[in-house]
KELUMDREN-359576 format. One line per 10 residues: number of its first residue (from 1); their letters; for each residue y, x, z of N, C-alpha, C. Coordinates in pm, 1 decimal. Layout:
N
NUM) A) Y,X,Z,Y,X,Z,Y,X,Z | ... .
END
This chain:
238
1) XXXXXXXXXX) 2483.8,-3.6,324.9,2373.7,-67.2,251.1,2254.3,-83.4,344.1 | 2194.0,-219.8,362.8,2084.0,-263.6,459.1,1975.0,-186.6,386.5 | 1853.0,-158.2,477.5,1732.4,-123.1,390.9,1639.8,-258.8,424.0 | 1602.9,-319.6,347.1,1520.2,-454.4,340.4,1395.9,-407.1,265.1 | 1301.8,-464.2,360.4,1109.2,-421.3,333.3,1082.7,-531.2,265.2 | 1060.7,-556.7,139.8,974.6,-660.5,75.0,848.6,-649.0,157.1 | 796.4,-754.7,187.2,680.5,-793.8,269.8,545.7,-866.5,194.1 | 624.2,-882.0,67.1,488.1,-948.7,-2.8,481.0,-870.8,-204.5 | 492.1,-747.0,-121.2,471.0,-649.5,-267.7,380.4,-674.4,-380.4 | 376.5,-663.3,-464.8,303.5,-721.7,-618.3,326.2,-641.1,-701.8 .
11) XXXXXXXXXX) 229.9,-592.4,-800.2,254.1,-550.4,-903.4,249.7,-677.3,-1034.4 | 417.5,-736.7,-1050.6,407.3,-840.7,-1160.9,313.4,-829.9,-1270.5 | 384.6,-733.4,-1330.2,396.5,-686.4,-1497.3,223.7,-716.5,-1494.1 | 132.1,-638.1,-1368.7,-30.2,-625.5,-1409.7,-35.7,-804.4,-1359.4 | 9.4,-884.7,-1263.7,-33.3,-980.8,-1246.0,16.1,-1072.9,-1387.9 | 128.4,-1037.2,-1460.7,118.4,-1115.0,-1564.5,8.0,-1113.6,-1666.6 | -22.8,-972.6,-1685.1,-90.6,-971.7,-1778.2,-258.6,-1044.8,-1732.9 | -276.3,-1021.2,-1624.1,-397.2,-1137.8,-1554.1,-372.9,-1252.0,-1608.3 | -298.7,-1283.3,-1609.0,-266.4,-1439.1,-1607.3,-269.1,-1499.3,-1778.6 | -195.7,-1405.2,-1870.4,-220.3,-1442.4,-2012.3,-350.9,-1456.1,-2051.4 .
21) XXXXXXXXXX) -418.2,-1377.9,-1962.0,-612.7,-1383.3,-2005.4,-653.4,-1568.4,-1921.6 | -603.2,-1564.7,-1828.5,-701.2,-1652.2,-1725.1,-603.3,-1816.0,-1791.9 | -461.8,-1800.8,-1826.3,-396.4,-1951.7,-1821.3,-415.8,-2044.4,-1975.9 | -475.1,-2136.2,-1939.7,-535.3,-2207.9,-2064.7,-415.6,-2272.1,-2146.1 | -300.3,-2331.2,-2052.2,-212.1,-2373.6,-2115.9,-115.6,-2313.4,-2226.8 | -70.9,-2305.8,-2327.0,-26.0,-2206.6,-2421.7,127.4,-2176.5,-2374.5 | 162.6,-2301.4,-2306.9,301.2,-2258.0,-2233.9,361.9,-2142.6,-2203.0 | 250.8,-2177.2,-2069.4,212.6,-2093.1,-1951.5,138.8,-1952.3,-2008.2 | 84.1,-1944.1,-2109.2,9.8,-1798.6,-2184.7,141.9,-1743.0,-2218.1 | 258.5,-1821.2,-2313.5,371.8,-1754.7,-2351.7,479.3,-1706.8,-2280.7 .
31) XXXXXXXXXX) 476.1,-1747.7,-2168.9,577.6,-1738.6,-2040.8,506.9,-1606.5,-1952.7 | 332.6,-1586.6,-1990.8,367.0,-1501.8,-1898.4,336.5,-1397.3,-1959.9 | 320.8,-1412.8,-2110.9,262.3,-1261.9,-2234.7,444.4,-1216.0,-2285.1 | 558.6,-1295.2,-2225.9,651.8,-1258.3,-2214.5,683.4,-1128.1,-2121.1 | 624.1,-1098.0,-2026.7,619.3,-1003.1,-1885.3,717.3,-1016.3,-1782.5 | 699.7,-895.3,-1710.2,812.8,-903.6,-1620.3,851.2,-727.1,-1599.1 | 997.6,-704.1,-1531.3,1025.0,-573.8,-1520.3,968.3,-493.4,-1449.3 | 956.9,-371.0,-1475.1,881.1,-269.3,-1337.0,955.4,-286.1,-1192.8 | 880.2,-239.3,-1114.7,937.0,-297.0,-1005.5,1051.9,-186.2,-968.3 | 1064.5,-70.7,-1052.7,1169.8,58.7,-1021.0,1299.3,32.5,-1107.3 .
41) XXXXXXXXXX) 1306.1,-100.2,-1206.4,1413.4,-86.5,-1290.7,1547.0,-139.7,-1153.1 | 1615.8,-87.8,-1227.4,1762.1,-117.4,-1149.6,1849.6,-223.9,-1158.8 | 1877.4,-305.5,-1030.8,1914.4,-383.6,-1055.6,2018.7,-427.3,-1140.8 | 2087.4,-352.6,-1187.7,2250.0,-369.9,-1308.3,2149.7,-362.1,-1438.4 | 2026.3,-313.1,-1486.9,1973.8,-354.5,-1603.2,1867.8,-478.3,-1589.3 | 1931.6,-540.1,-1507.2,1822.5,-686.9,-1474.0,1915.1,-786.7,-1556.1 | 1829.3,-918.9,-1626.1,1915.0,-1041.6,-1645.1,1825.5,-1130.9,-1572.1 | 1880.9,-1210.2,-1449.3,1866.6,-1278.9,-1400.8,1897.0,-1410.7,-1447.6 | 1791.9,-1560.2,-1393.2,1835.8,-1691.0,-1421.1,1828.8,-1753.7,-1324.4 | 1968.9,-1805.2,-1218.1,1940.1,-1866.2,-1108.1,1865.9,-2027.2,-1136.1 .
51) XXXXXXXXXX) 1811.9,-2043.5,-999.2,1735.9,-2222.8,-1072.7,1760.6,-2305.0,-910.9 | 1725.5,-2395.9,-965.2,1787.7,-2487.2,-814.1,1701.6,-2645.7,-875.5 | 1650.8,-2666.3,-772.5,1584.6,-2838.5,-816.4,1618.4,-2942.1,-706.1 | 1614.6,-3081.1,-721.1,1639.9,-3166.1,-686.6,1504.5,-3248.7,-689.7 | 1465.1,-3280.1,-549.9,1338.9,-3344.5,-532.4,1344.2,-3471.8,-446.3 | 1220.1,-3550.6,-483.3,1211.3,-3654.0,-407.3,1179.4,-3671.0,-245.3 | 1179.1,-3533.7,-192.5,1076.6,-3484.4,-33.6,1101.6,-3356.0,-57.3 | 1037.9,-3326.8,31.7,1032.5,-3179.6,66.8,889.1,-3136.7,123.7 | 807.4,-3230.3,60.1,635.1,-3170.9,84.1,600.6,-3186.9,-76.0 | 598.2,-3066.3,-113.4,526.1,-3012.2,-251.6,455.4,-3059.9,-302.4 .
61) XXXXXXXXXX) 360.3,-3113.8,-212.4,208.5,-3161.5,-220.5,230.6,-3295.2,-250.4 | 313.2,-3380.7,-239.4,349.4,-3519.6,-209.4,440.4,-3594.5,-295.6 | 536.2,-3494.2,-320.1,647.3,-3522.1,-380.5,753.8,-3472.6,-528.5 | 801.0,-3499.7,-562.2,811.7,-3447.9,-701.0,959.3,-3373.7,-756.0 | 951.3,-3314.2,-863.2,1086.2,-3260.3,-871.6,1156.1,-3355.8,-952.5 | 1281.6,-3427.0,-976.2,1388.6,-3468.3,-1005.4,1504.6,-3419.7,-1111.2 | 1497.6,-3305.0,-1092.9,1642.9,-3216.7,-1156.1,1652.9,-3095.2,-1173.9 | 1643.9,-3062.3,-1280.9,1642.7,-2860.9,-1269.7,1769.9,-2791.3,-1337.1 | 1817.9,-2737.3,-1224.9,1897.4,-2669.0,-1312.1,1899.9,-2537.4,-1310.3 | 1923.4,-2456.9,-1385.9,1983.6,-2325.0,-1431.8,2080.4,-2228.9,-1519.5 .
71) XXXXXXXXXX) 2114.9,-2111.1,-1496.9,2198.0,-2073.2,-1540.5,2137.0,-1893.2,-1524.1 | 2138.8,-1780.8,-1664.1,2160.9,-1676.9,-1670.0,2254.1,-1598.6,-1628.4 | 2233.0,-1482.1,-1558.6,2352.7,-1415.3,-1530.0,2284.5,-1278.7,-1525.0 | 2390.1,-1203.9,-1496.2,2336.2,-1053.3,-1440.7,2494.1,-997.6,-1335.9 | 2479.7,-883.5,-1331.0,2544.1,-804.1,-1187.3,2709.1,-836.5,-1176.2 | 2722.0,-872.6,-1351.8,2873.9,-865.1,-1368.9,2925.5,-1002.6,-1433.2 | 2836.4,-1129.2,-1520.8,2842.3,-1209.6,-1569.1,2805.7,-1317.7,-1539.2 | 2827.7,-1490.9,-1534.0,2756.6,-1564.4,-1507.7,2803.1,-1661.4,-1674.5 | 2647.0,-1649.7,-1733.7,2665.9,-1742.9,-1857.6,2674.3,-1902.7,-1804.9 | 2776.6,-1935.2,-1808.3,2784.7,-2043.9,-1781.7,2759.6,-2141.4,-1897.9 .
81) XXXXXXXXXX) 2785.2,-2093.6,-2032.5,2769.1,-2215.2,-2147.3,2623.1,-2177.5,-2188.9 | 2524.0,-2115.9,-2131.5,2390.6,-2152.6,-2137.9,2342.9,-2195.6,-2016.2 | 2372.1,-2221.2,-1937.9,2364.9,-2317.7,-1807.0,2280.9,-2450.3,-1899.7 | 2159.1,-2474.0,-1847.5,2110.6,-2585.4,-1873.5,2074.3,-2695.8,-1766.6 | 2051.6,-2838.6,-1778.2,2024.4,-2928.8,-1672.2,1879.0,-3040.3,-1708.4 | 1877.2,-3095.2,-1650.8,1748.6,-3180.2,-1670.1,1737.6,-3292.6,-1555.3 | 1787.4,-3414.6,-1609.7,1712.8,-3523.7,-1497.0,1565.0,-3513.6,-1538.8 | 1423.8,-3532.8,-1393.8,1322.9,-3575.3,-1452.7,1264.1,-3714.2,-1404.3 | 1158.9,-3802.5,-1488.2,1094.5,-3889.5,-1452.2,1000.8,-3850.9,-1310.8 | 1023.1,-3829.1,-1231.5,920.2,-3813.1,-1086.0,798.0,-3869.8,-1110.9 .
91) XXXXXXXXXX) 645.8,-3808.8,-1106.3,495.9,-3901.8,-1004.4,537.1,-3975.3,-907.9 | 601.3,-3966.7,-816.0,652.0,-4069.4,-725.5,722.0,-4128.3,-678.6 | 750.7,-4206.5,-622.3,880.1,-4323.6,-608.9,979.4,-4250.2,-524.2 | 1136.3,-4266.2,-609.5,1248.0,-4198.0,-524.0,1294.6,-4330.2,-441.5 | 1290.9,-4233.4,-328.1,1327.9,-4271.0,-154.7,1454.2,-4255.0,-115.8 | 1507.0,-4381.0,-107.1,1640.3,-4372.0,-57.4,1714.0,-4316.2,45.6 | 1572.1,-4208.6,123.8,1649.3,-4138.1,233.8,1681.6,-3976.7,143.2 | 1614.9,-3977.2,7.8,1636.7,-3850.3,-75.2,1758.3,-3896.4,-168.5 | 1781.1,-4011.6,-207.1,1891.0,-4050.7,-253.6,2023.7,-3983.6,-179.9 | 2006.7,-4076.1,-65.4,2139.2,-4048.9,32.4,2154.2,-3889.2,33.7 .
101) XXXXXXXXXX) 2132.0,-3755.8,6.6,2108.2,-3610.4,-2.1,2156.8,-3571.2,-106.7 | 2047.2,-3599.6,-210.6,2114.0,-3520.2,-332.2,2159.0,-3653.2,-464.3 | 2219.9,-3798.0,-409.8,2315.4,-3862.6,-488.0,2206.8,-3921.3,-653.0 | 2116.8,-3884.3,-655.5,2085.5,-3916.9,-792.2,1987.8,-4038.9,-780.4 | 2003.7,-4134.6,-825.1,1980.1,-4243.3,-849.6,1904.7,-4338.1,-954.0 | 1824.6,-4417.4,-949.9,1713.2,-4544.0,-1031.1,1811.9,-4499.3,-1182.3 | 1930.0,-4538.4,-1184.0,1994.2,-4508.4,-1326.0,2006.6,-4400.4,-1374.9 | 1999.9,-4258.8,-1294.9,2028.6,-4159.8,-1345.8,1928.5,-4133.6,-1418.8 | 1816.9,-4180.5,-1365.2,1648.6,-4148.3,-1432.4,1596.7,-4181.9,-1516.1 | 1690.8,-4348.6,-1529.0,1633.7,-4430.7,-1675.6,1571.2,-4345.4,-1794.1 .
111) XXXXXXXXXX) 1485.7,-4368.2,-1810.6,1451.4,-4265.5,-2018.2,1437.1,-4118.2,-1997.6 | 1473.5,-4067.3,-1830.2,1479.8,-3923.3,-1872.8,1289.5,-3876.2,-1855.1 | 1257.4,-3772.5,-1926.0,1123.5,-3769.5,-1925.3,1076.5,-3682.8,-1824.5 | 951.6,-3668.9,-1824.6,864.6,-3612.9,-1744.9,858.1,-3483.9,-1743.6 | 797.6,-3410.5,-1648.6,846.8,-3252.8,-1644.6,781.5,-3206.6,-1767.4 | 650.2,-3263.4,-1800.3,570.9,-3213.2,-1938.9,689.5,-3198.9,-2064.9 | 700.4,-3310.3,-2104.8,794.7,-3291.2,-2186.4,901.3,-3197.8,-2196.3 | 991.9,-3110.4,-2080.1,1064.3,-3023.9,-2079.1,1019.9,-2896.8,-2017.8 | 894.8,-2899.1,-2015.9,809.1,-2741.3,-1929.4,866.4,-2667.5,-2039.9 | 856.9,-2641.2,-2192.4,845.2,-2543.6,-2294.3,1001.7,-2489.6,-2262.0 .
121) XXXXXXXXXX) 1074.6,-2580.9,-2280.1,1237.9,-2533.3,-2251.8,1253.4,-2448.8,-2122.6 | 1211.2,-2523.8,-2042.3,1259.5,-2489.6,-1912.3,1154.7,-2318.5,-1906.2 | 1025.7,-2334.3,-1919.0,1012.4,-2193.5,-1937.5,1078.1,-2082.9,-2042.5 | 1108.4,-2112.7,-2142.5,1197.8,-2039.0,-2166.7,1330.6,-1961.0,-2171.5 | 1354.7,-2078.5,-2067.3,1471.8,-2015.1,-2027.3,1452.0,-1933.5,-1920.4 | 1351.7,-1921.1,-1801.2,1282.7,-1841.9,-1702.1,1227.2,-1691.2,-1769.2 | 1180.9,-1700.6,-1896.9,1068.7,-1581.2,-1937.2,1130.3,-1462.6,-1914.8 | 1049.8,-1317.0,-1852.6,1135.3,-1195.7,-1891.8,1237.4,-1189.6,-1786.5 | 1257.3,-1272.3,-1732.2,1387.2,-1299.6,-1647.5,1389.1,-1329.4,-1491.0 | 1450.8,-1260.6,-1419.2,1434.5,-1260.4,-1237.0,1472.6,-1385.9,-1195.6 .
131) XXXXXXXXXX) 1383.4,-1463.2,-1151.8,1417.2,-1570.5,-1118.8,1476.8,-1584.8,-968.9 | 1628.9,-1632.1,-979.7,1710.2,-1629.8,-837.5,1715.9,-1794.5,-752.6 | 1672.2,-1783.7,-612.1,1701.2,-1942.4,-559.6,1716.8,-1914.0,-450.4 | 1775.8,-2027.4,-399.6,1825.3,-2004.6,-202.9,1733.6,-2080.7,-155.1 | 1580.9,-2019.5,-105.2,1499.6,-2088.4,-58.1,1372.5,-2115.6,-186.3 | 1302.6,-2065.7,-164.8,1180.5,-1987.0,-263.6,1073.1,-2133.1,-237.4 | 1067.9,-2195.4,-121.3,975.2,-2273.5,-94.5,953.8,-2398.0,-156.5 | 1106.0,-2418.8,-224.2,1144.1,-2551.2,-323.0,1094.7,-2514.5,-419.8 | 1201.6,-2410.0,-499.9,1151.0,-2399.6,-647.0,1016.6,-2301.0,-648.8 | 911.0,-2251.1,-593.7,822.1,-2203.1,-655.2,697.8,-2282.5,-583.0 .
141) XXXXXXXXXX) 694.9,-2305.0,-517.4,638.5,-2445.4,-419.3,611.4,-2559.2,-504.9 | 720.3,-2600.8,-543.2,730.6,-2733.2,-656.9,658.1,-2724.1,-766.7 | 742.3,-2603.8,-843.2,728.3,-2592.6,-949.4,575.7,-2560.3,-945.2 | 501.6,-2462.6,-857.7,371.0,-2433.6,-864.9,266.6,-2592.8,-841.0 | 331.9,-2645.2,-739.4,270.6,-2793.3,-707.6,225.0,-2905.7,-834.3 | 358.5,-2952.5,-891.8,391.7,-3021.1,-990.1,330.8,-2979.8,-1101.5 | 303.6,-2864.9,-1157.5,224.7,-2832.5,-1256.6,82.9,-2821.9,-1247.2 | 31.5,-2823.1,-1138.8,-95.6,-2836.0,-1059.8,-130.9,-2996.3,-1100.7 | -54.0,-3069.3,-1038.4,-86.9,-3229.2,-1075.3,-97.5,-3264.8,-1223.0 | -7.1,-3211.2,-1265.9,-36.5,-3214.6,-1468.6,-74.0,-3182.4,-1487.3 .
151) XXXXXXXXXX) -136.9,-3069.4,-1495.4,-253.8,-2982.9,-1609.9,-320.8,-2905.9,-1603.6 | -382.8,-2930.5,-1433.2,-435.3,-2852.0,-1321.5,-452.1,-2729.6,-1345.9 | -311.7,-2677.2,-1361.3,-264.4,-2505.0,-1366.7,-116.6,-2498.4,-1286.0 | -137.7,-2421.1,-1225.2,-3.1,-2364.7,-1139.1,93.3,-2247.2,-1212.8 | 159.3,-2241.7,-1160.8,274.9,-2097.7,-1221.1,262.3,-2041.3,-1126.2 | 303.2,-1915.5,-1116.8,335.6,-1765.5,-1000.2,459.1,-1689.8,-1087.0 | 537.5,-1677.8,-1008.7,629.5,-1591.8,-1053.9,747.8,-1480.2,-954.6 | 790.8,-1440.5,-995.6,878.8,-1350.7,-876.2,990.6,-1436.0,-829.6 | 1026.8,-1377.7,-722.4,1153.0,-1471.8,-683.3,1255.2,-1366.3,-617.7 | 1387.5,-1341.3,-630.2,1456.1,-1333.2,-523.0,1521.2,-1467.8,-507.5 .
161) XXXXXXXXXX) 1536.6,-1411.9,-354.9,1573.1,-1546.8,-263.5,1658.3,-1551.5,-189.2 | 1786.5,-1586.7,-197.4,1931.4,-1541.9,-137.5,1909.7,-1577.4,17.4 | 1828.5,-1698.0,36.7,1847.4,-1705.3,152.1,1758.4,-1614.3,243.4 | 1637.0,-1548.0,139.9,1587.2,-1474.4,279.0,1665.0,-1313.7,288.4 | 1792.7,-1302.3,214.5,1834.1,-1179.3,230.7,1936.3,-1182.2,328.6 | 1974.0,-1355.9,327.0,2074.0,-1301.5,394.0,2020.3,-1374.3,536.2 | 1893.1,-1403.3,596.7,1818.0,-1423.0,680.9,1787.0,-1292.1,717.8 | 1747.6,-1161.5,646.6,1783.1,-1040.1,648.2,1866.1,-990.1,709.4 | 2006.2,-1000.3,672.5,2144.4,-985.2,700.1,2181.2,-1024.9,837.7 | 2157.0,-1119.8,833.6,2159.7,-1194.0,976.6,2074.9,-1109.3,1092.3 .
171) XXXXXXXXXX) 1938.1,-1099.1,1072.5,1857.8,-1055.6,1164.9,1965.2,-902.4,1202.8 | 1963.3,-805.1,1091.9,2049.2,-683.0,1092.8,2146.0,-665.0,1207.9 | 2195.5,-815.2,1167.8,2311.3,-806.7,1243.5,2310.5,-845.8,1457.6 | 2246.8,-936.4,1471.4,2176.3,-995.7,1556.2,2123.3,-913.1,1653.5 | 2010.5,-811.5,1543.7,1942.3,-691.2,1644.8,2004.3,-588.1,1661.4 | 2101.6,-552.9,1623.6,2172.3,-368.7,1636.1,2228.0,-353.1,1790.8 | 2229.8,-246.7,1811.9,2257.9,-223.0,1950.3,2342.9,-288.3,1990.3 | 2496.3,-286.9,1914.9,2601.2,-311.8,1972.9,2617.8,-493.5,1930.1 | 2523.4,-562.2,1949.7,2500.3,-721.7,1946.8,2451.6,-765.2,2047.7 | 2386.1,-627.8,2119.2,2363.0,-660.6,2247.4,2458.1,-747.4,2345.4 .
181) XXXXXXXXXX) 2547.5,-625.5,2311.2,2728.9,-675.9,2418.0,2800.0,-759.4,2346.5 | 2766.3,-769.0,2228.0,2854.2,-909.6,2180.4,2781.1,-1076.8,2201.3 | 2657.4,-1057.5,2228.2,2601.6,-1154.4,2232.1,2610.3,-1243.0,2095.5 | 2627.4,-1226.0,2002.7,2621.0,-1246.8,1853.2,2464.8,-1332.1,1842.3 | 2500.5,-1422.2,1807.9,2410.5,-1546.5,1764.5,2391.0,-1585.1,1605.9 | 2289.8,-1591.5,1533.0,2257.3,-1583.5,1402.6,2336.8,-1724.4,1346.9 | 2442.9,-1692.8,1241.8,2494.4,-1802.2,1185.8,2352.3,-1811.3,1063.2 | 2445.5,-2001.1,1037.2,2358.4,-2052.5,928.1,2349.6,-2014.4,862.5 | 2216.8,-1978.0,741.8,2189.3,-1963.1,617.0,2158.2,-2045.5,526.6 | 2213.7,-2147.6,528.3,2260.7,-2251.1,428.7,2325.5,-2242.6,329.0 .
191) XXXXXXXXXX) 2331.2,-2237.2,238.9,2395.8,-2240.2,94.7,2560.6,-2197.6,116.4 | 2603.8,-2305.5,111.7,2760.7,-2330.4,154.4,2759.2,-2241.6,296.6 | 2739.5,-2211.5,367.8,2723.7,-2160.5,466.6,2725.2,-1992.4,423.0 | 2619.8,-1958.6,409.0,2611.3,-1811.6,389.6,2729.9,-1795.6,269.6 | 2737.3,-1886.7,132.4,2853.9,-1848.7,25.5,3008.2,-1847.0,111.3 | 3013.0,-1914.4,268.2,3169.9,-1908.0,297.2,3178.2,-1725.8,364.1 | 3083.5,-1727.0,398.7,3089.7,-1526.4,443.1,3123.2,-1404.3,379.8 | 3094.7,-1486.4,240.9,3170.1,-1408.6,111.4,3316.7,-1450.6,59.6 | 3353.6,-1548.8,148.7,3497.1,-1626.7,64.8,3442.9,-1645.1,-13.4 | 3371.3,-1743.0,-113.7,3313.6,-1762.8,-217.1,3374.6,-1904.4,-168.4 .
201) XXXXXXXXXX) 3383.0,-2017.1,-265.1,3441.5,-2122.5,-302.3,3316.3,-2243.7,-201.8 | 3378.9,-2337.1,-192.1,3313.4,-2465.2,-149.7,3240.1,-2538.0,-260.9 | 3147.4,-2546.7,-316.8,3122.7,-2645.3,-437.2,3050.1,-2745.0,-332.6 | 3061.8,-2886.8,-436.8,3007.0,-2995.2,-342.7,2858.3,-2962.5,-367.6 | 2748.3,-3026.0,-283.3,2590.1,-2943.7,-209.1,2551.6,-3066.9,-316.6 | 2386.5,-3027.8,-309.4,2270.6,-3105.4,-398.5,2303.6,-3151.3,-551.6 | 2340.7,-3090.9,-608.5,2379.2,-3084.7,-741.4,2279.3,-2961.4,-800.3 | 2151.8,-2969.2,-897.6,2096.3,-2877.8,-921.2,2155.2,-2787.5,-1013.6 | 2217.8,-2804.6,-1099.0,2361.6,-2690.1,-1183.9,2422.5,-2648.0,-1114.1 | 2496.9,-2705.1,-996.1,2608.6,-2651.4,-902.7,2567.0,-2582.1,-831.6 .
211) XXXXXXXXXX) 2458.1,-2608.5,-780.2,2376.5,-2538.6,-672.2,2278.0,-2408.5,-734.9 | 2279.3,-2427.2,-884.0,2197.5,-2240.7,-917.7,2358.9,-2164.1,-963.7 | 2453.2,-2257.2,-1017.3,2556.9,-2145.4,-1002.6,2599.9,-2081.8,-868.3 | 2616.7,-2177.4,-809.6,2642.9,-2113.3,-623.3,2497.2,-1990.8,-612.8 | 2426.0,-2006.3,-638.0,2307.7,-1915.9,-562.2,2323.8,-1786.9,-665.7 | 2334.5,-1823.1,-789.7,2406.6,-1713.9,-893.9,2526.9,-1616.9,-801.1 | 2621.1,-1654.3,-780.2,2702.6,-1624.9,-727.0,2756.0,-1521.7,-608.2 | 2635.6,-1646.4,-489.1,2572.5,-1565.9,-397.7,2546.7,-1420.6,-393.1 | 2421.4,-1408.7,-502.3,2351.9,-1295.3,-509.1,2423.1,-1197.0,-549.3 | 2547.5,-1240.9,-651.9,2631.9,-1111.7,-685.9,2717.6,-1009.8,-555.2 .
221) XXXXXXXXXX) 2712.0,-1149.6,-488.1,2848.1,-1119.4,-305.1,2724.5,-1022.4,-259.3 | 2638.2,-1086.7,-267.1,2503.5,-980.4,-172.9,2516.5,-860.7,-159.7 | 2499.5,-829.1,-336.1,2440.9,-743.7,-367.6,2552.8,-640.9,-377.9 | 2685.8,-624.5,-370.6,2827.3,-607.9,-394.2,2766.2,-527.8,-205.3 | 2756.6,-627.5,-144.8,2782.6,-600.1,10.5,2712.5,-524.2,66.6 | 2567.1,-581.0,18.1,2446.1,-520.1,83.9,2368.8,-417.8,16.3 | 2386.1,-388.9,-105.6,2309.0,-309.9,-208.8,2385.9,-227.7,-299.8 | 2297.5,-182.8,-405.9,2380.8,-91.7,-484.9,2332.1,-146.7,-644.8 | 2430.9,-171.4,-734.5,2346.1,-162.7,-883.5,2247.4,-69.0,-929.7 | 2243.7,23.3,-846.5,2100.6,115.5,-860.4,2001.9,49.3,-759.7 .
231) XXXXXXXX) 2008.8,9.0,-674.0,1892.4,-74.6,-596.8,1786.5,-128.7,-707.0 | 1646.4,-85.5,-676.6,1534.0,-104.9,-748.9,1492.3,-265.2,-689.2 | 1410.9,-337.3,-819.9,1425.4,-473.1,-756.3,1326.9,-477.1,-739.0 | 1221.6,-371.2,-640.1,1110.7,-395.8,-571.0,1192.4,-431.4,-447.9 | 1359.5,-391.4,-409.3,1371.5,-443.4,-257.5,1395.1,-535.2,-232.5 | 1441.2,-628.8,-348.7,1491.2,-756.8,-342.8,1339.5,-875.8,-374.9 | 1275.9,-879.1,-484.0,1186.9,-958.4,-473.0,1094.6,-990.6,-433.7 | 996.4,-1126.6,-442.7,888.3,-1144.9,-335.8,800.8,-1212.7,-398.9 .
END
């Protein structure tokens, strides 16, 4: 079992309760007067909801989210028939060099609405719940961005983040003495990439459902490998 230093420690539970006082939106008051776990509970009494989005860019500031998907799970389960999805209407024009990536298209978007319209859902399915993604900079980046432009209020929330554990993993491995003499070079931490280290399955990439079940998934191989169901999820989140 690795020992991994969270580097950006928080006390949620008190930052939520900040936040039910300070957030005007009633959403956003209910999402976060929902709470979050102590940072000593164990990870096998966690329910986690992996999330994965589909965007027009990859500058926050600029560009918009597209597609959200998610799915609940915890240490031993992945609910797959509450797996939810969402095309969205984008602020800005989809770019056919984001097309060619993640496949979704002028028709897929027709009628589908705006993130406003599906914030209430989509936070509820987040509330109370560890939010899991491969790469923290999309979905809390975005999601903090995008809600900024609507209703000039942001979200904050916890994240574990498969890819920086197993960026973790990697480093572990990379620096130990005996990598010296192997000369061991850091493989990718890419989605599909880090899931083939587990024998974990190929799913096809940029699909926001496919891609929070894969990161779902992920985290179970992780945590199987690298951790213990008693592991407190102050080591995992950020």
């Amino acid at each position: 079992m690795h020992n991994f230093i969270n580097k950006e420690i928080l006390n949620w539970g008190a930052f939520y309760q900040v936040k039910v006082a300070q957030s005007k939106d009633e959403r956003l008051k209910s999402f976060y007067r929902t709470g979050m776990y102590h940072d000593e509970t164990k990870l096998s009494d966690i329910d986690f909801v992996a999330l994965d989005f589909e965007t027009t860019g990859l500058d926050s500031q600029q560009n918009s989210i597209i597609s959200i998907g998610l799915v609940p799970f915890n240490l031993k389960r992945i609910f797959c028939r509450q797996a939810q999805h969402w095309y969205i209407d984008p602020e800005d024009k989809l770019q056919e060099n984001s097309i060619i990536i993640h496949g979704i298209t002028h028709t897929d978007l027709k009628g589908a609405p705006d993130l406003l319209r599906i914030l209430e859902p989509v936070l509820e399915a987040l509330a109370g719940k560890v939010v899991v993604v491969h790469y923290r900079r999309i979905e809390r980046d975005f999601f903090d961005s995008n809600l900024r432009s609507l209703i000039n209020e942001g979200i904050v929330f916890p994240v574990v983040d498969t890819m920086q554990i197993e960026a973790d993993v990697q480093d572990a491995q990379t620096k130990g003495f005996f990598s010296l003499f192997k000369r061991k070079r850091q493989d990718s931490i890419r989605l599909a990439n880090s899931r083939s280290r587990y024998n974990l399955p190929a799913y096809p990439p940029h699909d926001a459902l496919t891609d929070a079940v894969a990161t779902a998934e992920l985290l179970q191989a992780q945590i199987h490998y690298h951790f213990s169901p008693d592991t407190p999820i102050k080591r995992l989140w950020l």
